[in-house]
N, C-alpha and C positions, 0 to 999 in steps of 0.2 A: 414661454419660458424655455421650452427645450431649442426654440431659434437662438437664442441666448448662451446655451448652452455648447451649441454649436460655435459660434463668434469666438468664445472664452478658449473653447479646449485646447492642446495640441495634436491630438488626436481623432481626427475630424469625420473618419473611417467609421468611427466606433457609433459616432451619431448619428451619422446621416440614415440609417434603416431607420431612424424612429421619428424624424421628419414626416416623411411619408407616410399617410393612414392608417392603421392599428386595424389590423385584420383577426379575429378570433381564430385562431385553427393551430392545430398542434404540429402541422409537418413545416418547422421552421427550417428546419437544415436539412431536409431530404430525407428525414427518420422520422419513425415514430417512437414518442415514450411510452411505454405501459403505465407507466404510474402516472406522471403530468394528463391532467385533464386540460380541456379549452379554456373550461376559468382559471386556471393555472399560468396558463400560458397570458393570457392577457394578462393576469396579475404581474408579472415576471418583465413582462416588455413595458410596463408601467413601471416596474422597477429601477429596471437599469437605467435611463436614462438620470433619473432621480439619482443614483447612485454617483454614475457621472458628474453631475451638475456638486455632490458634494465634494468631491473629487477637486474641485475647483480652487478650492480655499478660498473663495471671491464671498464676501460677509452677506451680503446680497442675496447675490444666488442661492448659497447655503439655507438663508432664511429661507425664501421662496420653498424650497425645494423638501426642508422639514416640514412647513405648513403643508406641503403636498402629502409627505408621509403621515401626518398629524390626519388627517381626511379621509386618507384610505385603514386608518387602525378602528378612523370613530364610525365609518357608515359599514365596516367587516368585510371589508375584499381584502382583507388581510388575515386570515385563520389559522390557529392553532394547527391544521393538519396540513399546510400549506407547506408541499417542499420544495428545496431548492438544489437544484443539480448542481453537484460538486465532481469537475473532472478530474479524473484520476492522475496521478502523476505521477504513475509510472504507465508513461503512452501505449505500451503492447497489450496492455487489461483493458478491456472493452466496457468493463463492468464500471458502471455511474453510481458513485456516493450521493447521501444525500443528508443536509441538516435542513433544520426548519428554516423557514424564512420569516418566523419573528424572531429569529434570533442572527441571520444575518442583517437584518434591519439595522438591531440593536448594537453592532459594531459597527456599522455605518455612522449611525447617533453618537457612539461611544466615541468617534476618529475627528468627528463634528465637533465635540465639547474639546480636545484639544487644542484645537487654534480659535479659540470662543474666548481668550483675553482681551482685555481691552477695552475701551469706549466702544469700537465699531463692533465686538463680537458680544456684546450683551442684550440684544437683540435674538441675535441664534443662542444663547441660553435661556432665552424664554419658551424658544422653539423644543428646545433639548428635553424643557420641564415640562412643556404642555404634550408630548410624544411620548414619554415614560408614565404621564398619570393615564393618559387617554388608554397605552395599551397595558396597562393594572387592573384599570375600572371597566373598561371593557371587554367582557364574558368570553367572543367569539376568538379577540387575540390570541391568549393560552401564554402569557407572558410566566416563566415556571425557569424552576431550577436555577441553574448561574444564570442565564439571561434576568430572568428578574433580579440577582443579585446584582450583577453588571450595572442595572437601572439602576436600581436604590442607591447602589454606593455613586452612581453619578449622578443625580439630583443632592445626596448629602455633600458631594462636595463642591456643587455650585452653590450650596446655602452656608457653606464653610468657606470659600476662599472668593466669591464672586465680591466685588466691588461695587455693587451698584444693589442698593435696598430694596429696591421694588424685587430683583431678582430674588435676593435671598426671603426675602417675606413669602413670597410665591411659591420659593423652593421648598422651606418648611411647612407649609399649608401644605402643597404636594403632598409630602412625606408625609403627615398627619394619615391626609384623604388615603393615601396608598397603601399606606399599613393596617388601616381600620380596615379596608376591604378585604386585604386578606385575610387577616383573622376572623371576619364575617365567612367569609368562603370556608375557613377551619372550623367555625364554629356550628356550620350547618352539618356537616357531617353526625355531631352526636346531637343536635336540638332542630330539626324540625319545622321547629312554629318561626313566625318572624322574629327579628334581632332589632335589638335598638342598643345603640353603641354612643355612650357617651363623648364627646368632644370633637365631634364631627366637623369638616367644614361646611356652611352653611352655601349649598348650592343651590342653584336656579333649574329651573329645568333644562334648558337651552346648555347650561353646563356639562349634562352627562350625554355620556357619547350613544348613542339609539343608533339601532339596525333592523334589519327587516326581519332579521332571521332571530334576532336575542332581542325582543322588546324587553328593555331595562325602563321602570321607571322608579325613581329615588326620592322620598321628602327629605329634610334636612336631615333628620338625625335615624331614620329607618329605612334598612334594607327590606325587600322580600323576597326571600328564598325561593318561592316557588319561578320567578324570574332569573333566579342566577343559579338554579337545577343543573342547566344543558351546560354548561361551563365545571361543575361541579362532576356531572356526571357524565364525562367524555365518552363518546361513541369510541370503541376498540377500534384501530387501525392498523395496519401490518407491514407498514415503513416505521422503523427504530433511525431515530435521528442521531447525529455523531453529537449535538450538542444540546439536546432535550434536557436532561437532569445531571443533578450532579447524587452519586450513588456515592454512600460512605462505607458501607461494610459490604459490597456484594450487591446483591439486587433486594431493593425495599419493597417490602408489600405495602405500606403505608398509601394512601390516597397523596396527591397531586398537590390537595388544598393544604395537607397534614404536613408532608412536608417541607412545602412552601413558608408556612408558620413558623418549622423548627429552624428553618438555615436565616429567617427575618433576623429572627430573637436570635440565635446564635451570632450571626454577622454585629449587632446592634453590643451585645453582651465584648465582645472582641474588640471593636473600636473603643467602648468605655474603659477596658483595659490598659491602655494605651501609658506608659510610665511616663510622668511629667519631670523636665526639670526642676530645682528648685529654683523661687524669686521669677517664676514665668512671667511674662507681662499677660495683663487682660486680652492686648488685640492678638494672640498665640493662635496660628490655624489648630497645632495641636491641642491646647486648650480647648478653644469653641468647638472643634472635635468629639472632646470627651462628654462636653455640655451638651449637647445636642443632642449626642447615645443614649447620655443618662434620661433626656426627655423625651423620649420616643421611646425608651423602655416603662416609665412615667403613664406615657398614654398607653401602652399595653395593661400593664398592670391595674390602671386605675380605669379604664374607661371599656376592657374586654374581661373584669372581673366577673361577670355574670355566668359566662360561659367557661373560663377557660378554668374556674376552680370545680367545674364539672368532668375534666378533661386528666382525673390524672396521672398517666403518662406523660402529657406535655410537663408540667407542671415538676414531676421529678427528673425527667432526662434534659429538660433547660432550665429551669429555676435556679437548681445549685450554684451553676456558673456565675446567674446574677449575683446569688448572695456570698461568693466568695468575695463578686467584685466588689459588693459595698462592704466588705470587710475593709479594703484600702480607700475605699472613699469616706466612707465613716469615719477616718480620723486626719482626714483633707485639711489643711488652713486655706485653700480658696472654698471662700464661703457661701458659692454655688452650687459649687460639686458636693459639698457637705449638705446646704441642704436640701438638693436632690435626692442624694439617699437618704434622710432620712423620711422624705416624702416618697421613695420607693419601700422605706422598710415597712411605715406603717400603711403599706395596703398590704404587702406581706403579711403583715400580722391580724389584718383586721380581715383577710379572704383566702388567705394560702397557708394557714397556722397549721389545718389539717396534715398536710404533705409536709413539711419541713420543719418539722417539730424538732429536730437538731438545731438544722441553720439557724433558725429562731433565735434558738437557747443563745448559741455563740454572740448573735449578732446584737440582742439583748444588754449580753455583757459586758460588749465595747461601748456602746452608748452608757452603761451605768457605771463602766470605768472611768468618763468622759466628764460625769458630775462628781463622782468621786474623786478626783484628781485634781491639785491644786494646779497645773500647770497647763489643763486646757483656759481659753481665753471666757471671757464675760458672754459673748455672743454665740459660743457652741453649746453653754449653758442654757444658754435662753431657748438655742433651736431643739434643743432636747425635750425640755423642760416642755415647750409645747405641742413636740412628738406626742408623750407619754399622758398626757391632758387630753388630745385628742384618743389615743388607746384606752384612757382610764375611763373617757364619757360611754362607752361599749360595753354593756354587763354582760354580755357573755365572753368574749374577750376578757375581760377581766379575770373573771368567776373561773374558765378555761387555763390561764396562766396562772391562777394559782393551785388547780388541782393537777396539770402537766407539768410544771416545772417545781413548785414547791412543794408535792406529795410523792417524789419519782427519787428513788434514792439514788438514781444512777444522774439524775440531773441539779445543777445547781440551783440555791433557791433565786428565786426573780423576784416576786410579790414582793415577799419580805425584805431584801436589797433597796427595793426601789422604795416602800414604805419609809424603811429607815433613812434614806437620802431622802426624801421630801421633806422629812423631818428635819432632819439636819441644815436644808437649804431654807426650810421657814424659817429657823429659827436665826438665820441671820449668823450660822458658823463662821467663826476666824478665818476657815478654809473658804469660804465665798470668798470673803474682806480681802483676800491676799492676791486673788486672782489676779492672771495677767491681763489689763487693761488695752486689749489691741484690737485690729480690726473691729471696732462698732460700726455700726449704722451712722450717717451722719442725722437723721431723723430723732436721736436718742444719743445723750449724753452716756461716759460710765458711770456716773452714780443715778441716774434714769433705771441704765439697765440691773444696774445691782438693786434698786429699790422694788424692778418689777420682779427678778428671780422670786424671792422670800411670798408676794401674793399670788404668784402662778401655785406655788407648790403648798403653798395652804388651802388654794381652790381645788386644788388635785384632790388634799387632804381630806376636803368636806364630801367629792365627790366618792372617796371611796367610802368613809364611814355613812352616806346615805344612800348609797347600792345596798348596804347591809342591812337597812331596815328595809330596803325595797323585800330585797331577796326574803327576809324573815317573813313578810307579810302574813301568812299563810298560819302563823304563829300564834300573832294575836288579833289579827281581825276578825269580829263577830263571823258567823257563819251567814249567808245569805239567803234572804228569804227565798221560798220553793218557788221554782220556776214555774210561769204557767205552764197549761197541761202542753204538750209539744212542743215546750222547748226546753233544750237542757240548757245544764249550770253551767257555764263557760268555761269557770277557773278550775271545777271539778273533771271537767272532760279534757281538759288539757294535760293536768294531770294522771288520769287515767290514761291518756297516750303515749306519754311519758311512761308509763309504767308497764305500759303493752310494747313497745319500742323496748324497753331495755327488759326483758324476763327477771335478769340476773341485779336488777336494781339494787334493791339492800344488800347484797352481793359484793355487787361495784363499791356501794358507798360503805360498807365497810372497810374492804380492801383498802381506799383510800385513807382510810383516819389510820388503820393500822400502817402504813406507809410514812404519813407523817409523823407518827408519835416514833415507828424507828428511826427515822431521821431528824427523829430530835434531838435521839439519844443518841446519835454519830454526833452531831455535832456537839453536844454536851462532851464525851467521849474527846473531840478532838480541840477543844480548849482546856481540861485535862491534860491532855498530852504535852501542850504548848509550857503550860506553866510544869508538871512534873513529867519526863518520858514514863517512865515506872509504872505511876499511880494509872496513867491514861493507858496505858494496856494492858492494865490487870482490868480495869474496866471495861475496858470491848470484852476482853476475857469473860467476865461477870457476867456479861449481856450478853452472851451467847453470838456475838459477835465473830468471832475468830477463835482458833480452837489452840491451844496452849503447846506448841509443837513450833521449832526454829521454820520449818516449810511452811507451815501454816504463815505465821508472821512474817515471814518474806516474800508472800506472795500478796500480803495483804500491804504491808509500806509502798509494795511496787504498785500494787491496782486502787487504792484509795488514795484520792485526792482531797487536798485541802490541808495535807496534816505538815505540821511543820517541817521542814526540811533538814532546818539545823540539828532539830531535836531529834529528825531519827538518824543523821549520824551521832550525834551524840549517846542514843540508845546503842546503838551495834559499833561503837567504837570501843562501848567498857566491857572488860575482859568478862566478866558473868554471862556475857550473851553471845559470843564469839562465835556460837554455833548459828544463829542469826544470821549474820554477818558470812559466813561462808556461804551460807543458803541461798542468800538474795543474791549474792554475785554469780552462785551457780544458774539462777534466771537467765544472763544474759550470754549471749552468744556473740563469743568475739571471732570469729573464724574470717581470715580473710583482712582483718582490718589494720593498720597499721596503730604501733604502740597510743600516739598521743588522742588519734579519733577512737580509739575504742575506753580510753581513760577520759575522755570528755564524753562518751555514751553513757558511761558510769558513773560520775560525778554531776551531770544537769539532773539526777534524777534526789539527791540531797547532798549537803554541806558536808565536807570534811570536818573531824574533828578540830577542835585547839592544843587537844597535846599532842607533843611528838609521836608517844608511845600510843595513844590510840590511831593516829598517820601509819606507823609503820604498820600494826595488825591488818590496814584497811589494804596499804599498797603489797603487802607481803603475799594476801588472798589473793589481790587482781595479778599479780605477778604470775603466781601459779595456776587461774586460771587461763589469764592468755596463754603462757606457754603451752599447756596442753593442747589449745585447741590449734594451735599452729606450729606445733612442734616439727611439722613434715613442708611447710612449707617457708619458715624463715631461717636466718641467718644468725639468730642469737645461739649461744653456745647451751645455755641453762636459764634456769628461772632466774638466778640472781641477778641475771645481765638486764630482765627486765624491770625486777626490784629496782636496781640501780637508776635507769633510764626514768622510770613513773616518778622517781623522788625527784631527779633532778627536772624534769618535766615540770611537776609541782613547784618546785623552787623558781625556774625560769616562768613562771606564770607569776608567779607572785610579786619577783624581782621585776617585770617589764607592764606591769599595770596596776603596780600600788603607786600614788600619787607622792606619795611619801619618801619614797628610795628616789636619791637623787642621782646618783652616779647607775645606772643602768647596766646589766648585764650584756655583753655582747658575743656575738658569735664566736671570736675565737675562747674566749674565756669560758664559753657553755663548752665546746667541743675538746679544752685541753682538760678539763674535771672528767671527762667521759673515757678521754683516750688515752691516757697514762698508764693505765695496765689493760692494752687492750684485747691483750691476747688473750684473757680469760675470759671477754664477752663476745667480744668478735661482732662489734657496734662497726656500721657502716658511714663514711663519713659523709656520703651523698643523703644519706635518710636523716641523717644529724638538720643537714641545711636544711630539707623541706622541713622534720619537726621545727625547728626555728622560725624559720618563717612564717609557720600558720601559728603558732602559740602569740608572735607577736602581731599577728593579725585581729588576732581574734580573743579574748581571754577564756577560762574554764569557768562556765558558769552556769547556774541552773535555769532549765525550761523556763521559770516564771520568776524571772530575776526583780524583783519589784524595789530592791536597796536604792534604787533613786529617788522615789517617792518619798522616805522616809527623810530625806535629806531637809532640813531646812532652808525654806525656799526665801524666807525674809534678808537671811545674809548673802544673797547672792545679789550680782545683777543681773541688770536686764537680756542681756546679752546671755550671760551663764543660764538663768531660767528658759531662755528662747532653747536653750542648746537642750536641756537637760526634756524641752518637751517634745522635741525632736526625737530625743532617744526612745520616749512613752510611746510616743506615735507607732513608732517601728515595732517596739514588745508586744501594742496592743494587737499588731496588725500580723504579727508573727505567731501571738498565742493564738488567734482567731484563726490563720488557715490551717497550724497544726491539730486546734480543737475538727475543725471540717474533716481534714482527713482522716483524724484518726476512727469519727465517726462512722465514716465509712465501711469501716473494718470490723465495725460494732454493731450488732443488731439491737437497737433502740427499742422500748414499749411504744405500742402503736397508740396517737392521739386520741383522747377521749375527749370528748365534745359532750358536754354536761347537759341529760336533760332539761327544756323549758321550766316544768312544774319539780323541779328536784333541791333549787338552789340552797333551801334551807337548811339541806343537809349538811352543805358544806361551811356556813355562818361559825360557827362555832369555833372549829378550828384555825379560821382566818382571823376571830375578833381574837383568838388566845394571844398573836406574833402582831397583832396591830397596835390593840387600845394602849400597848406602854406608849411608843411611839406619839399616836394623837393625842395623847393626854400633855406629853413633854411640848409637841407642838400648840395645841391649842392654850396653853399655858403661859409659856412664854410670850406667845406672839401679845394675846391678849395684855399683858402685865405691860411690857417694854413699846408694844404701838400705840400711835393716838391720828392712827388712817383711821376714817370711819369704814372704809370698806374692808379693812385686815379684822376689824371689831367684829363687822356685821359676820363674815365667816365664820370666826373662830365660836363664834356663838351659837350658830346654825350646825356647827360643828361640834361643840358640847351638847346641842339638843339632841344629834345624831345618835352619840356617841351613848350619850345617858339610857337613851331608849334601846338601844341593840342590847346593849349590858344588862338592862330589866330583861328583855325579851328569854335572854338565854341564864337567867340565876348568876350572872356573871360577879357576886355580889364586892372583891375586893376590886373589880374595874370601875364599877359603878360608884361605890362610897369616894374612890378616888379623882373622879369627875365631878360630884356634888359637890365633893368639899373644897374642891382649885374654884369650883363656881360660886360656892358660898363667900369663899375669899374675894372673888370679885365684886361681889356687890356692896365690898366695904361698910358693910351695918354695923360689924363689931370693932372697927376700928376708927378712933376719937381723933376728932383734927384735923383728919385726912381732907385734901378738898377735892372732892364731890366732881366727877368729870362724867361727861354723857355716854361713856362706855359704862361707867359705873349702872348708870341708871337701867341701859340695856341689859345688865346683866341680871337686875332685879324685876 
């Protein structure tokens, strides 16, 4: 090959030394190195010419010459501690640099995949792929930092733009195999025993690359640690390579494997990022890009859950990122990328709930935005619908979301959301019927998919009301005979662990019921509000709630959520509470800010009044307090001048985005209202144009602008609904990273993971916010189906339901289930005819 090599070159000088026999010895040039050893030097002179030969660009030789580096990466004359003399360039410094030479390799390989287009160059990306997995998998390489990134991102994008299928199928198997081993290498660090990692490629022996010095051997889907030790735990060396690691903050103490892990998932998390046009086409590099991120984070999450929910520090300093990103991918219309996340969110929630007990909550509520909304499609429904089926079949999971998300006053409730949608999607709501009929399955009609919505969510239905006799169990089943002598009672000693595991047990499960019954009463409290402002906080008032004081109540509008928005300007807009109303605005801090963005800081947080006189009270405060806090460094004369400026501001928001005004305000017409006596404001005409500009950019409006939703969606068309889901899309995806950050800033209650033997403490308080629900459900569905499979549910579903309700004295839930079931089995009613639901119900 290298006679070849020679023929090809123009540089013929360069070859001919390595023609010639390959002598071991270190005085190549008349010097000795201190650091280069003999094996070194052979490695090196074996190098170059290889190097050479790619040098070539000839498709041929290239291959040739990979397969050469592919051979010396898998038998380990290729090492981690292997340097490469890098001459200085500035000639008068005698002093020799050095980087590694797995990672001059690797920009060899990396210059290789460049002219690798084509019919003739997909051969040498075979080369490229089987040289990037070989030095991953094998131990003695030491493939780390950017050089390992360098790899990875060049096998993702011969499996993203390569032409030729066998390439890309090989690419991603690659990628698969390369990433398991790393996190296998991460994982040994805090576990020890051996790993068995789901999703493996299934290799051969002859597959994995073996050395003399690192006997690796591999079954299909198990590593042993105790062979991938010496790789794990590198021998100290005293040459710092100029391209060994890539360092973030300074110098990492972290391990090799550790942060190998965090820059995978970090790089993989940054490509799924990737903003798509809208109307992409399918064959989009950048598209299959983001697909491919999302599924290699997919096999993180789902196939290294054993280990890495052991880990967590990984877990909070990279997770977050993922779950900002399936904030925007969770409300995706390519039906890929949608339901990728949502097959990334439920291993989230069903292995990683612990650590991200925010992210959770947020990501929860765009998925339950998704079935609540008339404007997502029939098929994001569906993929929801059997997200939440597979999370519901999970009783601790379950049992866990409902005592962290809907016992925690600082979080919104989930259980009872999603109960309530199940309900409502049984039952076959107007709001299903209206759905946008788009992107189906071609395997499945829309009235297939609308028929299967209503039995997904009454399966959901049955599974939770018979978690809730599970959990009861303990309740009312007989006590169990005495165990023989030396052996204990199973269910009793579980329990008892349970109760030695938590000291503070009835502690804990107090606390909780008391948490819930306060947050029953907020929310009681905040549909008060909704219908009378008044009456709703003389109520928090009553319940000790908020203390009767203008700072009190303005700090309390600003920090609770959920409460209507209109309603509290309309509270602090009537003159009786005015001292309110200064209070709250004294909260914010406008310093720095120019007039219209500090008057849209104040207004996304509630609704202006409708009368003028309550307007003017609101802009007359904000007037007064901007000037203060910028008295020293703007151009206004007095407070009036901003008085003036916030109304007409208002006015020009109103005038350039109500549908309604047909002849439109324009620039000069804003600017001659302002500047007509302007000597007494001393308004700038340049700050005129930007406010202009951005008010008609953008409108004034609140954080959770939901007035689209309410809209009726049956008189629009198709076209107008596509638009108006487009706008949801963006809300959802807007409330979702401002909930993220804001959490940040928030220190959250830490996740409580619910006793084994404890569930039935919490039975009670879950059947209280459920059985209305299942009762509407199993009622209707029953009455108006004649599926025998909807029948046979709803029935297994009253038997569920009958018996939790006995269990717990629940007596007005219970008479209310016997007697929809009494009604079913038509005995008391004449003439009726008789149908096999009937019968099943008697």
């Amino acid at each position: 090959m290298i006679q070849k090599v020679y023929t090809e070159t123009k540089d013929k000088r360069k070859v001919l030394p390595f023609i010639t026999p390959i002598s071991i010895t270190n005085d190549v040039d008349g010097s000795t190195d201190p650091i280069l050893q003999q094996w070194d030097y052979l490695v090196l002179r074996l190098v170059e010419p290889l190097e050479l030969a790619c040098d070539t660009h000839q498709h041929q030789i290239v291959e040739h010459a990979l397969d050469c580096f592919q051979k010396l990466l898998s038998y380990g004359y290729i090492c981690d501690h292997t340097p490469f003399p890098v001459e200085p360039k500035d000639k008068e410094k005698s002093d020799k640099t050095y980087k590694s030479l797995i990672g001059h390799i690797t920009s060899i390989i990396i210059n290789c995949y460049k002219f690798s287009e084509g019919k003739y160059g997909e051969p040498v990306q075979m080369q490229i792929i089987k040289n990037f997995i070989t030095a991953v998998t094998t131990p003695s390489c030491g493939l780390h930092g950017k050089n390992l990134i360098n790899g990875i991102t060049t096998v993702f994008s011969i499996q993203v733009s390569s032409s030729n299928d066998i390439n890309r199928t090989t690419a991603k198997g690659a990628l698969t195999h390369m990433i398991n081993t790393i996190f296998v290498r991460m994982a040994y660090l805090s576990n020890p025993d051996p790993i068995t990692v789901k999703g493996t490629l299934p290799l051969s022996e002859s597959d994995i690359p073996i050395t003399e010095n690192v006997p690796v051997t591999l079954t299909t889907t198990q590593y042993n640690p105790d062979e991938l030790e010496e790789d794990l735990l590198r021998k100290s060396r005293t040459i710092v390579f100029e391209d060994d690691e890539i360092e973030e903050n300074g110098e990492s103490k972290e391990p090799v494997a550790y942060r190998d892990g965090c820059l995978v998932f970090r790089l993989l998390c940054n490509l799924s990022k990737k903003e798509l046009p809208e109307n992409i086409q399918n064959d989009n590099e950048e598209l299959k890009s983001k697909i491919l991120a999302l599924e290699m984070l997919l096999t993180i999450v789902e196939g290294c859950s054993g280990f890495l929910n052991k880990n967590p520090k990984f877990v909070q300093e990279n997770m977050r990122d993922l779950c900002i990103s399936l904030t925007r991918h969770g409300v995706s219309q390519q039906m890929k990328i949608f339901k990728l996340a949502l097959s990334i969110f439920s291993e989230l929630v069903l292995h990683f709930r612990t650590f991200l007990k925010t992210e959770i909550g947020v990501l929860f509520d765009v998925f339950l935005r998704i079935l609540e909304s008339s404007n997502t499609t029939t098929q994001q429904k569906l993929l929801v619908l059997q997200t939440f089926s597979k999370i519901i079949k999970d009783s601790q999971t379950l049992i866990d979301i409902f005592v962290n998300y809907d016992c925690d006053l600082n979080m919104t409730d989930i259980f009872a959301r999603l109960v309530e949608q199940l309900s409502k999607i049984s039952q076959g709501s107007a709001q299903i019927q209206n759905t946008i009929n788009i992107n189906l399955p071609i395997d499945l009609t829309g009235n297939q998919k609308l028929n299967l919505l209503p039995t997904l969510a009454t399966e959901c239905l049955v599974v939770i009301a018979k978690s809730m006799v599970e959990w009861s169990k303990d309740l009312y089943e007989p006590p169990t005979l005495p165990a023989p002598q030396g052996q204990e009672n199973e269910n009793e000693d579980e329990f008892e662990k349970a109760l030695q595991s938590e000291p503070d047990f009835k502690f804990v499960t107090g606390q909780f019921h008391q948490n819930k019954e306060r947050k029953a009463i907020v929310e009681r409290g905040k549909a008060l509000f909704k219908l009378k402002p008044k009456r709703g906080i003389q109520f928090f008032i009553d319940a000790g709630l908020v203390n009767d004081t203008p700072a009190d109540l303005a700090r309390f509008f600003l920090n609770t959520s959920g409460l209507d928005k209109s309603k509290i300007g309309e509270y602090m807009g009537d003159a009786h509470f005015i001292t309110v109303l200064h209070s709250y605005i004294d909260l914010f801090d406008f310093t720095g800010m120019d007039v219209d963005i500090a008057l849209r800081n104040l207004l996304k947080n509630f609704l202006l009044p409708g009368e003028a006189a309550q307007i003017e009270r609101v802009m007359e405060k904000f007037a007064s307090r901007y000037f203060e806090a910028n008295k020293d460094t703007m151009s206004f004369l007095n407070a009036d001048a901003v008085f003036l400026l916030s109304f007409a501001i208002i006015m020009l928001a109103t005038d350039r985005h109500n549908p309604s005004v047909k002849v439109k305000m324009t620039l000069h017409d804003f600017k001659r209202n302002l500047l007509a006596d302007n000597s007494q404001y001393g308004f700038n005409e340049k700050m005129l144009d930007n406010i202009f500009e951005r008010i008609c950019a953008e409108p004034l409006k609140l954080t959770d602008d939901d007035r689209a939703s309410a809209i009726d969606k049956t008189l629009l068309s198709p076209k107008e609904r596509q638009h108006l889901f487009n706008q949801e899309r963006e809300a959802m995806f807007q409330r979702a990273v401002n909930q993220m950050k804001s959490s940040q800033t928030i220190e959250s209650s830490p996740f409580f993971t619910t006793p084994a033997g404890s569930y039935s403490a919490y039975v009670k308080p879950i059947l209280v916010v459920t059985w209305g629900p299942l009762l509407a459900a199993f009622s209707v569905v029953l009455e108006q189906s004649t599926d025998p499979t909807l029948t046979r549910l709803c029935l297994e579903g009253f038997k569920a339901a009958i018996r939790v309700t006995s269990v717990f004295y629940e007596d007005t839930g219970r008479n209310s289930f016997i007697r929809a079931l009494t009604q079913f089995t038509s005995l008391e009613t004449v003439g009726l005819n008789i149908q096999e639901k009937h019968i099943e119900a008697i």
